[in-house]
SEDOVEX-538746 format. One line per 5 residues: number of its first residue (from 1); for each residue x, y, z of N, C-alpha, C. Coordinates in steps of 0.1 Angstrom, whole numbers. Layout:
N
NUM = X Y Z X Y Z X Y Z ~ ...
// end
This chain:
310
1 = -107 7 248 -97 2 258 -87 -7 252 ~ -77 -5 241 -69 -9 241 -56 -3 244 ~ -48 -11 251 -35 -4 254 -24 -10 249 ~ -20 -19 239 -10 -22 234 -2 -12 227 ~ 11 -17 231 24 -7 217 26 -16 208
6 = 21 -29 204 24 -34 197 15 -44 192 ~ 15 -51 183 3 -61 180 15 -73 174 ~ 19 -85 185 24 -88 179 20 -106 179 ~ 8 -102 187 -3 -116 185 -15 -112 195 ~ -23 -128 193 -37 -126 199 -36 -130 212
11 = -23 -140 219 -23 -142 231 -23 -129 244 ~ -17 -121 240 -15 -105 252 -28 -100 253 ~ -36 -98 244 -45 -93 243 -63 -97 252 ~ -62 -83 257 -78 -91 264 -87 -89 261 ~ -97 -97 263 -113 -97 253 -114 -87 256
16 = -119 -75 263 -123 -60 259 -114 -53 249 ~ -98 -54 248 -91 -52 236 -95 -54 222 ~ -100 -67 225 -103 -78 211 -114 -69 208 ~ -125 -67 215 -138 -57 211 -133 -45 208 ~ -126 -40 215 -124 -26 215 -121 -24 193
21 = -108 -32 193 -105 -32 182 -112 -37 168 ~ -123 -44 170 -135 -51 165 -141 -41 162 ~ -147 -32 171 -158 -20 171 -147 -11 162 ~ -138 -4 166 -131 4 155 -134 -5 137 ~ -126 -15 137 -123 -17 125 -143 -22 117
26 = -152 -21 128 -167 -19 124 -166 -9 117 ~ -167 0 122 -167 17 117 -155 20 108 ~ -144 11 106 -140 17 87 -145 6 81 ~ -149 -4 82 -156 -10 70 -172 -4 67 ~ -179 1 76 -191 6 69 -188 22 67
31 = -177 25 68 -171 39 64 -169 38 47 ~ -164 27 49 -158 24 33 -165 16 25 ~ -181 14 33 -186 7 25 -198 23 18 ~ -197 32 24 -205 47 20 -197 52 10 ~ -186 47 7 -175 54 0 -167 66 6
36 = -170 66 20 -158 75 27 -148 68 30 ~ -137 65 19 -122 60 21 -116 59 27 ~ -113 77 28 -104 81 35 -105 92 46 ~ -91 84 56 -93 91 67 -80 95 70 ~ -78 105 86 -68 109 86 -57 104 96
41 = -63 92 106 -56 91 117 -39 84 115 ~ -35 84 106 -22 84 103 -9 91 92 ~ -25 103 94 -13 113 87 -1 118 93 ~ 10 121 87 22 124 85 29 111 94 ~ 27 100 94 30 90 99 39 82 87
46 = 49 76 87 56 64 80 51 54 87 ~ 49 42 77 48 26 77 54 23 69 ~ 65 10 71 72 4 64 67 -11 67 ~ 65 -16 55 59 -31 52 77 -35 49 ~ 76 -47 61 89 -55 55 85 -69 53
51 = 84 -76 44 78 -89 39 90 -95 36 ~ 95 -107 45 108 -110 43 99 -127 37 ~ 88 -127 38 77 -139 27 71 -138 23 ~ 71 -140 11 60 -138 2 46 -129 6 ~ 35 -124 2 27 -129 6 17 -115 -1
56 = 11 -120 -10 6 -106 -21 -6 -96 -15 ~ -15 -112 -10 -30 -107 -4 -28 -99 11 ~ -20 -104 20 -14 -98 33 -7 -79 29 ~ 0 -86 22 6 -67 20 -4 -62 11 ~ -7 -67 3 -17 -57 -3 -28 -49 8
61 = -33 -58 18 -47 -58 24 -34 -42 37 ~ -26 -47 39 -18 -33 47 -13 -22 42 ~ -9 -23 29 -7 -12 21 -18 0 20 ~ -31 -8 16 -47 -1 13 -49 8 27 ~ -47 -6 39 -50 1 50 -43 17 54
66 = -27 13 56 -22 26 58 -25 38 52 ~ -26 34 37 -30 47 25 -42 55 32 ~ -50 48 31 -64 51 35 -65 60 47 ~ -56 55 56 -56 66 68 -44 74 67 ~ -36 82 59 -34 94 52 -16 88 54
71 = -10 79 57 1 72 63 11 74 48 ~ 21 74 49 33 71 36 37 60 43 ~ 36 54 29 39 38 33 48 35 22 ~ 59 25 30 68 20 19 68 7 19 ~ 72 1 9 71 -16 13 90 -19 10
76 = 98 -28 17 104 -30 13 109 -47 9 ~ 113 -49 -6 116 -62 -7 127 -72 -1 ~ 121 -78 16 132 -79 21 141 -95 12 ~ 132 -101 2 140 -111 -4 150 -106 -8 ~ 150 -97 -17 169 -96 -21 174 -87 -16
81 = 171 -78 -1 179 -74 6 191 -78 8 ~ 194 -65 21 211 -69 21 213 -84 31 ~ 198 -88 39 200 -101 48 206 -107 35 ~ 208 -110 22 210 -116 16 229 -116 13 ~ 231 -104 16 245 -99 22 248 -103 36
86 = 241 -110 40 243 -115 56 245 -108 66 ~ 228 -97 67 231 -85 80 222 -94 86 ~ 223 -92 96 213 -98 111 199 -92 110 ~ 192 -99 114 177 -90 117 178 -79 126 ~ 191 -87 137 195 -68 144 197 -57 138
91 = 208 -62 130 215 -49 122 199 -43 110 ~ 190 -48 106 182 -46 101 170 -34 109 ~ 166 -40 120 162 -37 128 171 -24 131 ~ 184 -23 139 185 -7 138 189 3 130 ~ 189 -1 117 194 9 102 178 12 104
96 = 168 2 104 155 8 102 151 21 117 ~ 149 14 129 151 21 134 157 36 140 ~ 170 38 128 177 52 121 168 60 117 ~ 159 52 104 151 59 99 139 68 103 ~ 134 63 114 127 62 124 111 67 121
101 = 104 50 117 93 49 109 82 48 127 ~ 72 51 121 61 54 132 54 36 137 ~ 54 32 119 46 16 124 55 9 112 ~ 57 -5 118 70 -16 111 57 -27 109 ~ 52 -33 99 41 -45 93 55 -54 90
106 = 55 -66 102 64 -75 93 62 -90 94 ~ 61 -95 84 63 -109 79 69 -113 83 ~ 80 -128 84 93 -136 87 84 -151 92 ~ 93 -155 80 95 -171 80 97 -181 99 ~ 103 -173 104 103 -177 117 98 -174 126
111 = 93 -182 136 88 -176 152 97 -172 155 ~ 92 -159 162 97 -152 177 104 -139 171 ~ 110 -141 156 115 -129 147 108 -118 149 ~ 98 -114 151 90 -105 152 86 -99 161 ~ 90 -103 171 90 -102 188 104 -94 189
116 = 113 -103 182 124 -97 184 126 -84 177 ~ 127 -80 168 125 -69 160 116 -62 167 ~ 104 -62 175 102 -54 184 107 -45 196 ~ 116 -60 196 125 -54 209 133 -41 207 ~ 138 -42 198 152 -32 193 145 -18 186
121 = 131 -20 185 127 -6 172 117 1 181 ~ 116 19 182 112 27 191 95 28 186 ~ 92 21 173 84 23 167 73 10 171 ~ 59 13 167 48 0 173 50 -8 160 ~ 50 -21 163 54 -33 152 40 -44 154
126 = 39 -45 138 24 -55 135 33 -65 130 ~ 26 -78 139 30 -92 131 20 -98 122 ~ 27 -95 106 21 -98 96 21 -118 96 ~ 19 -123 104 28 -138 103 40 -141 107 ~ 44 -145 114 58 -156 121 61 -168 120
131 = 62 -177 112 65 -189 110 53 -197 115 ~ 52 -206 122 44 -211 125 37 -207 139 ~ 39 -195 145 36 -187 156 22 -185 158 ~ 23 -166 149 8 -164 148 5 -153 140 ~ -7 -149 134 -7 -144 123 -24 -138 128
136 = -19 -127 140 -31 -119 143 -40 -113 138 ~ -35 -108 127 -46 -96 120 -56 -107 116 ~ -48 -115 109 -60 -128 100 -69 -131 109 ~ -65 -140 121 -78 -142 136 -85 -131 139 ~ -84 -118 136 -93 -107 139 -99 -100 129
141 = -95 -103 115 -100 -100 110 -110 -116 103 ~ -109 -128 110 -122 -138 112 -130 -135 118 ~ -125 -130 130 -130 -125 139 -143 -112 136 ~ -140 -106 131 -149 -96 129 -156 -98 117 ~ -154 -106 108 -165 -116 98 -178 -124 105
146 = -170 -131 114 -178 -143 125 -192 -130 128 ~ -183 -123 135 -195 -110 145 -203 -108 133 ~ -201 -99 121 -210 -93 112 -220 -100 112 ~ -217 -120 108 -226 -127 103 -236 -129 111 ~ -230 -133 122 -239 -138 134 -241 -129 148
151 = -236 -116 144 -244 -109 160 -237 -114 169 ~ -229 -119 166 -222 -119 179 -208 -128 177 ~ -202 -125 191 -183 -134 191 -183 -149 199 ~ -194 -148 207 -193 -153 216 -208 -170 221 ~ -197 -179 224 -210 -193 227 -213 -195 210
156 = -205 -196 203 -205 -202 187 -198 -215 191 ~ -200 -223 180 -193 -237 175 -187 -232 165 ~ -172 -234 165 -163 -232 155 -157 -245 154 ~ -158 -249 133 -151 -261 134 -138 -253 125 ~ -129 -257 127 -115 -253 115 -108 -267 119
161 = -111 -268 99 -106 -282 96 -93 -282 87 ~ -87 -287 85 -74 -290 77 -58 -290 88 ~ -55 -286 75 -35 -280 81 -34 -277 95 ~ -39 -279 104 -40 -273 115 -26 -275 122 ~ -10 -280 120 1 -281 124 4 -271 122
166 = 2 -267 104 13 -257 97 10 -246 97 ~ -1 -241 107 -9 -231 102 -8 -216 116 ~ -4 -207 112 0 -197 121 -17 -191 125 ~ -23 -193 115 -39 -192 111 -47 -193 127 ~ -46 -207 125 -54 -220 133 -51 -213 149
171 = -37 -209 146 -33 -208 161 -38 -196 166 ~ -38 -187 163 -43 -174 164 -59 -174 170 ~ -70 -181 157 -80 -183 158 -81 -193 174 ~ -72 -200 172 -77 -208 184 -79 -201 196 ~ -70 -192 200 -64 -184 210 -72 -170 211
176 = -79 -167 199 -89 -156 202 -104 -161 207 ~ -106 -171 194 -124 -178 198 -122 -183 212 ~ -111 -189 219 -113 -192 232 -113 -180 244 ~ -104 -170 241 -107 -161 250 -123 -154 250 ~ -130 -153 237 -142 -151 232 -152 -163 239
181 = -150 -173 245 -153 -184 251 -165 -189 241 ~ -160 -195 231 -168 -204 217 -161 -218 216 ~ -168 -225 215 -163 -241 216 -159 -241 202 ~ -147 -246 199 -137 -249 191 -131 -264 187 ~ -137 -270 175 -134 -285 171 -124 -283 158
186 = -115 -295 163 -107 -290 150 -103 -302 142 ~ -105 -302 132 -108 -316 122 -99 -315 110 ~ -93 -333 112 -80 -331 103 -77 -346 101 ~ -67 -347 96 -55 -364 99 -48 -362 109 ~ -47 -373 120 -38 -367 125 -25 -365 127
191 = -18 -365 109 -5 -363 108 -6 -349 107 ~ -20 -342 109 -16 -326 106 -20 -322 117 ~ -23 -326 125 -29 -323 140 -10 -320 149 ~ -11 -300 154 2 -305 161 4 -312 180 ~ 15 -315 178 17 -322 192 12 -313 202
196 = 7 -317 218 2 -311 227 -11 -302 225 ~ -20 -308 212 -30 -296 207 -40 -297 219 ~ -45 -307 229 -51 -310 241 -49 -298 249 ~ -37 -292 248 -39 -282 263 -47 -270 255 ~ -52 -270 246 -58 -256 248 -73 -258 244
201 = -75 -270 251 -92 -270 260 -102 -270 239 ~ -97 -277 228 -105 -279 214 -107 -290 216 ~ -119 -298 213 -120 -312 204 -115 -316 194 ~ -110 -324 192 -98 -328 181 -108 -343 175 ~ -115 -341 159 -112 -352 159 -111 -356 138
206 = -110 -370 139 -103 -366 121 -119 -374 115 ~ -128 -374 119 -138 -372 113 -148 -367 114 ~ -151 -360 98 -156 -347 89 -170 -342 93 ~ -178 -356 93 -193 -353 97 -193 -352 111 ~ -185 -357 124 -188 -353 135 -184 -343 138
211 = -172 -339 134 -167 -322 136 -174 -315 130 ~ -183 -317 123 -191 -305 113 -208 -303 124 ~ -207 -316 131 -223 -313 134 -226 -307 142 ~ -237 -295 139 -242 -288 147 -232 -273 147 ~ -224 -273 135 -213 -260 137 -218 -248 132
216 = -219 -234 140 -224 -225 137 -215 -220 122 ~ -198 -221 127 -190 -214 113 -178 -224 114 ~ -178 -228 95 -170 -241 97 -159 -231 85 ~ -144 -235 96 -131 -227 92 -123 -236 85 ~ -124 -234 67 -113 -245 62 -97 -240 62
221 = -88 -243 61 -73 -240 57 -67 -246 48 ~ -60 -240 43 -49 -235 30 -42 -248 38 ~ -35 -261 29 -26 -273 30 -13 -266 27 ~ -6 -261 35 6 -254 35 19 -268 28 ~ 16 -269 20 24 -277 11 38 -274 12
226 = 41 -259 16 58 -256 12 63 -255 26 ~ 53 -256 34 58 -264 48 60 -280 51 ~ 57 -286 44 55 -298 45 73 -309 40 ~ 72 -314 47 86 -323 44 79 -335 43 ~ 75 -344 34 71 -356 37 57 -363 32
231 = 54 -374 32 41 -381 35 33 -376 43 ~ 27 -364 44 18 -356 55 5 -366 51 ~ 0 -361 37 -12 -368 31 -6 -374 21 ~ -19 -389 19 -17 -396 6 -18 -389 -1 ~ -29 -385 -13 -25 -380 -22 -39 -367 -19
236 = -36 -356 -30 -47 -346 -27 -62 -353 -33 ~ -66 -360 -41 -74 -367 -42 -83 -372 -29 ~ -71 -380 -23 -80 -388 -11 -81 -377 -1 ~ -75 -368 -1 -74 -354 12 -90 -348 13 ~ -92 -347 -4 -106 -341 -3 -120 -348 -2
241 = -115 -363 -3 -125 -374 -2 -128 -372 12 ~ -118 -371 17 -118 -372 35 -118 -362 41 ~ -114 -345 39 -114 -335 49 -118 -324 37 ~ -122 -329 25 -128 -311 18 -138 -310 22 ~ -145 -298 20 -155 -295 23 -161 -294 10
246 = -175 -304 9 -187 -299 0 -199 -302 2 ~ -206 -299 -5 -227 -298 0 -228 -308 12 ~ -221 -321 6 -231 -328 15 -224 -332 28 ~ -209 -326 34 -205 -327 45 -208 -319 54 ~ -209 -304 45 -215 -293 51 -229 -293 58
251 = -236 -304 51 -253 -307 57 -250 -315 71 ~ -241 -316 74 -237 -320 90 -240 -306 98 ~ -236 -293 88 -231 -281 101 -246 -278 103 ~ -249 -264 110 -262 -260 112 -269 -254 97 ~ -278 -253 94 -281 -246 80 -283 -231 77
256 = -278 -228 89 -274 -210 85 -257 -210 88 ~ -250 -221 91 -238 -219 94 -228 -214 83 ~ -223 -203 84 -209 -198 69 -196 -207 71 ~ -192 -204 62 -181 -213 54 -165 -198 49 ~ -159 -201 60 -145 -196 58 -131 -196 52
261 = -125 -190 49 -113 -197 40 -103 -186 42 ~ -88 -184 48 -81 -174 49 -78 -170 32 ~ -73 -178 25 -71 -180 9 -58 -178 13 ~ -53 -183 -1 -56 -185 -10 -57 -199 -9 ~ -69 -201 -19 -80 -214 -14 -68 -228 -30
266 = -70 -235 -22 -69 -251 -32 -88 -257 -38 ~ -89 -249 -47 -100 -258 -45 -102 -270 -54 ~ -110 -273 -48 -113 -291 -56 -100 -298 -47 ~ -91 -297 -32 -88 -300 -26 -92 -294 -10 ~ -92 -288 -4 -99 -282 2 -109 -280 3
271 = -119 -271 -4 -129 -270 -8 -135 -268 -18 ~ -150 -274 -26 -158 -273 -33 -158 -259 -44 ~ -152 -258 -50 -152 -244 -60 -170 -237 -62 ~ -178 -248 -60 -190 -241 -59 -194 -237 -47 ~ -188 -240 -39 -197 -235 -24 -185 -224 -18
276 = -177 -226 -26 -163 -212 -24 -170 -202 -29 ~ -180 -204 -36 -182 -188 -41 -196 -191 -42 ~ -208 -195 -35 -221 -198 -30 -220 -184 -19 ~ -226 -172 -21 -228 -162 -17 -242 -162 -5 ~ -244 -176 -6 -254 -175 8 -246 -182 22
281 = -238 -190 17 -232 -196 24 -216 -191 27 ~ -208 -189 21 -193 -184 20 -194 -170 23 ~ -186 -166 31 -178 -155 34 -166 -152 33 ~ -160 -158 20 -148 -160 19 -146 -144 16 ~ -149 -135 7 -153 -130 3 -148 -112 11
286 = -160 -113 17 -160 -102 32 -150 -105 42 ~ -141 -117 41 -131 -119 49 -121 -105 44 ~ -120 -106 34 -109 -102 22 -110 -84 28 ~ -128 -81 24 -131 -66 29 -127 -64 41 ~ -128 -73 53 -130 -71 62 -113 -70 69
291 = -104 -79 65 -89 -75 66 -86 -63 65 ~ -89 -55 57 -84 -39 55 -90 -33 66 ~ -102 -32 72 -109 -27 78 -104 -31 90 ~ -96 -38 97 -89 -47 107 -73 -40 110 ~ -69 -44 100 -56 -35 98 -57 -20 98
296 = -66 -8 94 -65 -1 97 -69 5 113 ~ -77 -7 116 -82 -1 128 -71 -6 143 ~ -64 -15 135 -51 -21 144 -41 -7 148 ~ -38 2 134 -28 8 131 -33 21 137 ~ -46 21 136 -55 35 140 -49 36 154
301 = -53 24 168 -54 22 177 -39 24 185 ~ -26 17 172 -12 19 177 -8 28 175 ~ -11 40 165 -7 53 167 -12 59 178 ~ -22 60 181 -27 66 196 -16 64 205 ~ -18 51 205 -4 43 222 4 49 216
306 = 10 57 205 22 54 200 27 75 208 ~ 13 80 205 17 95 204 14 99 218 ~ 4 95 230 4 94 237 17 88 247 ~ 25 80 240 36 76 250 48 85 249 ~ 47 94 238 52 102 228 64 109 234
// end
């Protein structure tokens, strides 16, 4: 039961959606964990990856996906594009649209870019990240880590601690675990904590051991440093004195609780380089697997809406 044309966050989306797309992207990761690859639900189909930011692990993890379901995929470097010649994201938007690609994966530095670029292109559009917006696939593809570990989505303690202002991550996750109805604490300074974070029903607090206690899966974040203008934190020294995660803040959470990380990880600021890769505890790991398996089953699900609307 999903019915979207587009995936361009976690807000539109309703919990049986959220499953629906959960259960598919189940069935390519243990597809691909038998070594059946490849599939065919996007053959003779174009995808164009436009990454107008950076981002290696993101397009890589959508490249694999489209291949894998039989898709020709192009990536295009929108840094030294012609926006660099000063075309509009409109004018962008309908040269591509000319082309006329089946599925558009796009990045951009700004909210709401990607909304808009939806608007103008006949094609279903994935928001690979929007500025400080939302960055869906990443929340569903936690999302479907969280489930593997624990048997379920639902009545968890989620703590995600750090960057939580700068983070398109945080917001996502917030906005899915709550429609999943899981109590959500989020632990930080609160110079990284954003304004109005109250309305969306999380515990907010900036110390480590109470936000940790009793947490089924504790969510650290990437210190988006090249967002930052300013004195956010003293220095990374005291950041990790006070909000990394290691052994013995962790012995706050429950003792089967896992340990998350979008990456790419700061460690020895963030978190403990040994408990980043402590295979009883970290799932940093199967996040990474589990992204492909997410994205294909995103793309699987928008070509359907796509050929059916046809």
């Amino acid at each position: 039961m999903f019915t979207q044309r587009h995936l361009l966050g976690i807000e539109p989306l309703h919990p049986v959606e959220i499953a629906a797309l959960l259960d598919r992207a189940d069935h390519y990761a243990e597809a691909t964990r038998r070594g059946e690859k490849h599939g065919d639900a996007l053959e003779g189909l174009t995808q164009i990856n436009m990454f107008f930011e950076n981002s290696t692990r993101t397009q890589a993890s959508f490249e694999i996906a489209g291949k894998r379901l039989g898709a020709d995929v192009m990536n295009m470097a929108m840094q030294a594009s012609s926006l660099k010649k000063g075309e509009t994201l409109i004018d962008t938007a309908l040269t591509l649209n000319a082309m006329r690609p089946d599925l558009l994966v796009v990045r951009h530095p700004h909210s709401g870019a990607v909304n808009l670029l939806a608007e103008k292109v006949n094609c279903a559009v994935l928001n690979a990240g929007d500025g400080r917006h939302e960055h869906p696939t990443q929340a569903l593809l936690d999302a479907l880590t969280i489930r593997r570990a624990k048997g379920r989505l639902h009545r968890l303690t989620v703590a995600i601690c750090g960057d939580i202002a700068h983070s398109r991550v945080a917001r996502s996750n917030l906005i899915l675990l709550g429609k999943m109805e899981n109590r959500v604490r989020l632990i930080g300074p609160p110079t990284l904590m954003p304004s109005g974070i109250g309305e969306f029903g999380v515990e907010v607090t900036d110390d480590m051991e109470e936000g940790l206690k009793g947490a089924d899966v504790v969510m650290m974040l990437r210190l988006q440093k090249e967002r930052m203008d300013g004195g956010f934190i003293p220095s990374e020294r005291e950041y990790y004195h006070r909000f990394g995660l290691d052994a013995a803040k962790l012995a706050n959470a429950k003792p089967d609780a896992i340990v998350m990380h979008p990456g790419p990880m700061n460690r020895g600021v963030e978190i403990d380089g040994t408990l980043a890769d402590d295979i009883n505890r970290s799932v940093i790991q199967e996040q990474v697997e589990m992204g492909v398996a997410v994205r294909m089953a995103a793309m699987d699900l928008l070509a359907q809406n796509l050929a059916k609307a046809g």
